[in-house]
C-alpha positions in Angstrom: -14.2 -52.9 12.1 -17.8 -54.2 12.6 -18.8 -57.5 10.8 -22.1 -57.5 9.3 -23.8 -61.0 9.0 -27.0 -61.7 6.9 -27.8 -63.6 3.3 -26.7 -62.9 0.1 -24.1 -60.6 -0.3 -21.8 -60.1 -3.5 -18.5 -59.3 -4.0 -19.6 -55.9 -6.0 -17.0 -53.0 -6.1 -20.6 -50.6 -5.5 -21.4 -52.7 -1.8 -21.8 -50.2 0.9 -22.7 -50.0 4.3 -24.8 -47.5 5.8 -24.3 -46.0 9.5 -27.5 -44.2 10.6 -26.5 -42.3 13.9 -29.2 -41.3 16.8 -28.3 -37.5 15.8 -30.3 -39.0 12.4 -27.7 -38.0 10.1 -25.9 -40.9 8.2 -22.8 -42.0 6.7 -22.2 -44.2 3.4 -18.9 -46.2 3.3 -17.8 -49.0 1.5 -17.9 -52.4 2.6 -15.6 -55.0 2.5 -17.0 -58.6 1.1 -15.6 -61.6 2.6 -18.3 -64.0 1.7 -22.4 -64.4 1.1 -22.9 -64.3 4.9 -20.4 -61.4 6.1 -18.9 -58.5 5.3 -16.4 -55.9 7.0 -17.6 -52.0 7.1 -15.1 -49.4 8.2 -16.5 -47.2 10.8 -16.3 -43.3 9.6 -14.0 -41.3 10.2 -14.8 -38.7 13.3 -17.9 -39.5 14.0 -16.9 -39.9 17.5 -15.2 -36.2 17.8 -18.2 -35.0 16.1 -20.4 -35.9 18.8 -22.2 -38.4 16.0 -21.9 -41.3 18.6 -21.1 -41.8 22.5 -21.3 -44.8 24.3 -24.5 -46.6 24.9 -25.5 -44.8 21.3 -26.9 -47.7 19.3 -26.0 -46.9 15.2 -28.1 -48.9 12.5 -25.9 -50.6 9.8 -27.7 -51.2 6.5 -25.5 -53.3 3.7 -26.3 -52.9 0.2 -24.9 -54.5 -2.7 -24.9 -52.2 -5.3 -24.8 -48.7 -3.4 
């Protein structure tokens, strides 16, 4: 489960993450607060067996607070 630093996060039920693959499709899930500085996001589902992501791929992660 990738840990996302950066500043200001709240513990908000709406947080998300967002993975942006190099196919350019993307992928909302929610995130996981742990405190201001970091929270959890749970890599999709299948996005492996989908061909979304192989290795080398870099994915952007975007957190929001309130989806």
């Amino acid at each position: 489960m990738p840990q996302v630093d950066g500043e200001d996060f709240l513990p908000s039920a709406e947080s998300t993450c967002l993975f942006q693959f190099p196919d350019q499709s993307s992928v909302a899930v929610r995130a996981a607060f742990l405190s201001a500085t970091e929270v959890y996001c749970t890599v999709p589902e299948g996005v492996v067996a989908a061909g979304r992501v192989r290795a080398g791929d870099q994915v952007s992660v975007t957190v929001a607070n309130f989806g």
